[in-house]
N, C-alpha and C positions, 0 to 999 in steps of 0.2 A: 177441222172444218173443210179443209181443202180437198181431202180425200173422198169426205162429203160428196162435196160438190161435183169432183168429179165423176164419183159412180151415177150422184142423181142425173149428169150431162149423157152418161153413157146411156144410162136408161133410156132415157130422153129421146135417142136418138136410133134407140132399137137395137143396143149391143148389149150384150150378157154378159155380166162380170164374172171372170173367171172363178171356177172352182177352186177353193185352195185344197192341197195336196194333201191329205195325210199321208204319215207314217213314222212309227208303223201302225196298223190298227191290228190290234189284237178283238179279237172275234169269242163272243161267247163261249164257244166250242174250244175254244184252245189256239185255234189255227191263226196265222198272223198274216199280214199281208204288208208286205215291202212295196214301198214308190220310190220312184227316183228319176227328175226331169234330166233329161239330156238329148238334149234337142241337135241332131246330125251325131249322135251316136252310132256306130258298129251293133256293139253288145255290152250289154252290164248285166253283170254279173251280182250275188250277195253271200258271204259266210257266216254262217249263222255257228256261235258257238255251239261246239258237242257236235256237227257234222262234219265230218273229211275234206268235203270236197264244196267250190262254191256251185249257187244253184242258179241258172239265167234266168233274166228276167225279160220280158216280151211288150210290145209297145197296145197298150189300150188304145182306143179311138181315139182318144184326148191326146193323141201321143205320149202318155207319160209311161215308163218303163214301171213293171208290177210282177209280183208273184206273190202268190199265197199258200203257205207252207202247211203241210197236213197238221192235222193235233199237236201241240208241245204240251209237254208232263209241264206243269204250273211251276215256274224259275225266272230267274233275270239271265237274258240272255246278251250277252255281245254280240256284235255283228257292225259288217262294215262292206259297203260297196266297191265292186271295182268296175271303171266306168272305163271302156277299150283297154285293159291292164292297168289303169290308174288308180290306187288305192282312195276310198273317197269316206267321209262320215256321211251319214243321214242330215241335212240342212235343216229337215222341215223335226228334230229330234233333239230335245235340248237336254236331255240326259245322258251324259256322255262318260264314259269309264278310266278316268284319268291312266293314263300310262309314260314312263320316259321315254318309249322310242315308239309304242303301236296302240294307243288310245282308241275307244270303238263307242259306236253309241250299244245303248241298251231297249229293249224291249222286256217287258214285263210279266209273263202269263201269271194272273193271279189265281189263287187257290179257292175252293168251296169253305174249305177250312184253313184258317191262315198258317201258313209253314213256319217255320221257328226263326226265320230270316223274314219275312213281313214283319211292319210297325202294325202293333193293336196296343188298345188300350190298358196298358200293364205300366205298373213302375220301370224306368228308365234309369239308367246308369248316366254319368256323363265320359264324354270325350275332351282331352285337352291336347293341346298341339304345342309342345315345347320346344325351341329353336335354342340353337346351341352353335357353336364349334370349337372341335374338334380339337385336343393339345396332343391327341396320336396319331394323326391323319399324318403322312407326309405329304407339306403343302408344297404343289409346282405348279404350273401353268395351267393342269389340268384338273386340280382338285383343292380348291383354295380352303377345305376344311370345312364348310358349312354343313351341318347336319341337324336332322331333326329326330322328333318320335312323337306318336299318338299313344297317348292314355287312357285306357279307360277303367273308372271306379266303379262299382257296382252302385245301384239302388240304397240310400242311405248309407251311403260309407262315411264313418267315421275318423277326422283325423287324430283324433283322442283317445278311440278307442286301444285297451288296454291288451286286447289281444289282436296281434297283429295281424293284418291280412294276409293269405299265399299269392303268388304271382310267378304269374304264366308270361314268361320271355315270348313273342310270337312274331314268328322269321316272315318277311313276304318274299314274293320269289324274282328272279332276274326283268329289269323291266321296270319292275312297279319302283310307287314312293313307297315313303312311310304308310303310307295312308290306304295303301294293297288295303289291307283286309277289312279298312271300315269301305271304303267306299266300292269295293269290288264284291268283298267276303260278306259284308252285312256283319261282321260280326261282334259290334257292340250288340244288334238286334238278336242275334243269338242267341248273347249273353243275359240278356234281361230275359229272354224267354224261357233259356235255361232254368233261371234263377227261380221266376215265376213257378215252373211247375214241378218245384225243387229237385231237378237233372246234377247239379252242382250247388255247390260251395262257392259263395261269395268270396270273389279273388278279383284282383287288382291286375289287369294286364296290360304288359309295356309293349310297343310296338316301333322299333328302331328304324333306323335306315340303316339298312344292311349291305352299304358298300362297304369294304377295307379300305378301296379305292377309286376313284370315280370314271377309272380310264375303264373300265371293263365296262362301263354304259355308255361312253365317248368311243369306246371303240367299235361300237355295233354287235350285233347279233354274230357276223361268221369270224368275228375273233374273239368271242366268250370264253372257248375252250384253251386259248394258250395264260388266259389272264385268271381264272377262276378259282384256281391253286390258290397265288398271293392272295387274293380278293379274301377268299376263306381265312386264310392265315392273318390277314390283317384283321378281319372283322372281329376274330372271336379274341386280339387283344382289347380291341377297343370296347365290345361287351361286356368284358371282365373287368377293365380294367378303370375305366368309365364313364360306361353306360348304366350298369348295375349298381355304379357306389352312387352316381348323378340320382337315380331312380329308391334307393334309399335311403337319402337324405333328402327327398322331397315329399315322400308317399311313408305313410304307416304300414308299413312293409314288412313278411319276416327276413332275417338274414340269415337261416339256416337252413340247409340241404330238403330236410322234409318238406319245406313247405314252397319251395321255386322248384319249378319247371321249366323246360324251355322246349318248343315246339314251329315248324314251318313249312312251306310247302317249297317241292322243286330247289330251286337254288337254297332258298334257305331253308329247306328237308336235311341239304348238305352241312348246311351252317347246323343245323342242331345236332346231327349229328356228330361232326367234328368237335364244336365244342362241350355238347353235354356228355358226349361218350367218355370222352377224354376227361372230362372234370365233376367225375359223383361225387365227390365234396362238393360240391357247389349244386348241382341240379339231381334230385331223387328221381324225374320225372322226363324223358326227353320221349316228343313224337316227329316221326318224319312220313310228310305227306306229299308221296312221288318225288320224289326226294333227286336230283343231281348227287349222286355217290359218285363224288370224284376223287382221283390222288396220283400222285405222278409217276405212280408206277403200274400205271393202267394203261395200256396201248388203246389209242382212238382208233376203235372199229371202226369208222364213217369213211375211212381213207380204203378209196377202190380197189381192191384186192387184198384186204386185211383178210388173216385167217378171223374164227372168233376166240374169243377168250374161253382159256380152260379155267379149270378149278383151279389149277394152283398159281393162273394168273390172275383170278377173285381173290385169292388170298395170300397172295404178296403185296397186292392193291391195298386191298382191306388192315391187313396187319401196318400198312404206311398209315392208314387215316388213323387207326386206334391200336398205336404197337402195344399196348400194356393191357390190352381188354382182361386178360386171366387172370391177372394179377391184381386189379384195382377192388376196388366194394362194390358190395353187389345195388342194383338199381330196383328203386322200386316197381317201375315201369319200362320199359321199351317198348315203344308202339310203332309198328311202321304199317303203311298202309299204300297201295298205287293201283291206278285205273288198268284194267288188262289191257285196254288199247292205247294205253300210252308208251309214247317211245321211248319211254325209262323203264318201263317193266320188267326186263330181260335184268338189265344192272340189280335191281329191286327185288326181283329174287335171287338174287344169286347172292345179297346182301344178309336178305333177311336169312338163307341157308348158314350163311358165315354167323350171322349174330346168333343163332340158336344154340350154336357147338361153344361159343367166345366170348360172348359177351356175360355178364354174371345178373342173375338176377331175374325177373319175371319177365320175360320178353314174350311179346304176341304179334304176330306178323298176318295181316289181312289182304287179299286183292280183292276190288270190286267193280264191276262195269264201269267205263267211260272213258275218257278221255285224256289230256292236261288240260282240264279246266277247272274253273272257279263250282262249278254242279259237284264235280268231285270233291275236291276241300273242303267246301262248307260242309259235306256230309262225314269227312272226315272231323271237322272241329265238332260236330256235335255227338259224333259216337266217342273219339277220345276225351274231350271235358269230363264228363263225370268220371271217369276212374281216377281224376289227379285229387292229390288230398285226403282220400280216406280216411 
């Protein structure tokens, strides 16, 4: 009533109640348009996922800061302000992309025809959210052992039924929570769409928190690369050792090699790698998307004046992450897949070269346009799902 009041006073007295701001608005056409009030601003600036570079934004009449982007191919995009260098979310945007260090809001382009990541009217799996900690963590000051994972059961799952469901381990990558791929990837919505127009096999997929340890997210972004080692190494005990027994005793699950997979993007591209490679009794089925191919015997090329890596520094690297690849059983799958413009590419082939000659088993290696982003993976989960399970 108050608010009331005082628009009808303002009227009253021949003042016009301000416009409110949108943004972002997405435009029929595809193109979107960013606002953003900053009143004695410089420059504000916007990075719209899947571009390079950010793009400025210019002051309308109303003074508010704006720009409107040419067509986007129909996607959920991230994007995040920077207002005189200060990194900012959208106010007026309450769809936001949870992250541990770099959270963004989202804009929407919607499709003529819905994408396999849009909600439409089809049967729906559910999601659950189980909280736990940890008896393999080592707890200190900076990692008191809490951890989680998101579930999802397919449309009608069964916890009776008599033949057991397969299950897809799936890694999210450095940054994110558990909850990377439902709430970034869509990919519960995926999975039901898959399902729907029978792309896959109804399967159970666990979705973990994939620290070993929680110092490589407390420790930021430019000290990832001396911590990532352990992080990997610790993780893929606590998956095994567990995560997976936790996830079998709760879910109607199978316990044998054919029927688990394990698959993720970037960081945990690296986690599947490491640990499915290394353990085909356990997984018939491992994908790594843009994958962190890391190992300690890989010189960080980022240091000014590195030469690059030869061949037979890929493969003294390579041979540390999976010294036994010649010798183990052969895999039903190995899928690896990376954006050409991303800055794991170069590592990424030079992997998938290694795993053609060493690795045993059906291995298929893909590069496709774009980026490190979320447009990339999601198009990787929906081309890798259907070959698991056969």
């Amino acid at each position: 009533m108050h608010a009331q009041a005082t628009a009808s006073a303002s009227a009253a007295q021949g003042q016009v109640a301000a416009t409110p701001v949108v943004s972002p608005e997405v435009h029929p056409d595809g193109t979107i348009t960013f606002r953003y009030e900053a009143a004695g601003a410089k420059a504000v600036t916007v990075t719209v996922e899947g571009n390079a570079k950010p793009t400025p934004l210019s002051q309308n009449a109303g003074g508010v800061w704006e720009v409107s982007t040419p067509a986007m191919q129909p996607e959920f995009y991230g994007y995040t302000f920077a207002v005189d260098g200060k990194r900012a979310l959208d106010p007026h945007n309450a769809t936001v992309r949870p992250n541990l260090l770099s959270p963004t809001t989202v804009a929407h382009v919607p499709a003529q025809a819905p994408k396999p990541w849009d909600r439409t009217d089809i049967p729906h799996g559910e999601v659950s959210h189980v909280l736990y900690r940890s008896k393999l963590v080592k707890v200190d000051d900076g990692d008191n052992g809490d951890r989680d994972m998101w579930i999802y059961t397919p449309p009608g799952y069964d916890a009776r039924r008599k033949e057991k469901y397969p299950v897809l381990y799936l890694n999210h990558g450095y940054s994110d929570a558990a909850n990377g791929w439902v709430e970034a990837g869509q990919a519960n919505l995926i999975f039901d769409s898959l399902l729907h127009d029978g792309k896959i096999v109804p399967m159970v997929v666990v979705m973990p928190l994939g620290y070993g340890t929680m110092h490589i997210v407390t420790a930021g972004w430019n000290r990832v690369g001396s911590l990532i080692w352990e992080n990997q190494v610790a993780y893929s005990d606590q998956l095994l050792h567990e995560i997976i027994p936790m996830a079998e005793a709760r879910l109607n699950i199978a316990r044998d090699r054919d029927h688990r997979a394990i698959a993720g993007l970037s960081m945990g591209g690296g986690h599947s790698i490491y640990t499915g490679l290394n353990h085909p009794e356990t997984f018939a089925y491992v994908g790594a998307f843009s994958s962190a191919v890391t190992s300690p015997d890989l010189r960080d090329t980022r240091i000014p004046g590195s030469a690059p890596l030869t061949p037979a520094d890929y493969d003294k690297g390579f041979q540390t992450i999976v010294p036994k690849a010649k010798t183990q059983q052969p895999l039903k799958l190995f899928w690896e897949s990376c954006g050409t413009e991303d800055g794991l590419i170069t590592v990424n082939r030079a992997f998938a070269t290694w795993a053609k000659t060493n690795i045993k088993g059906n291995v298929q290696t893909r590069e496709t346009p774009g980026m490190h982003t979320w447009m990339v993976w999601r198009d990787d989960l929906i081309d890798f799902t259907p070959l698991l399970f056969r």
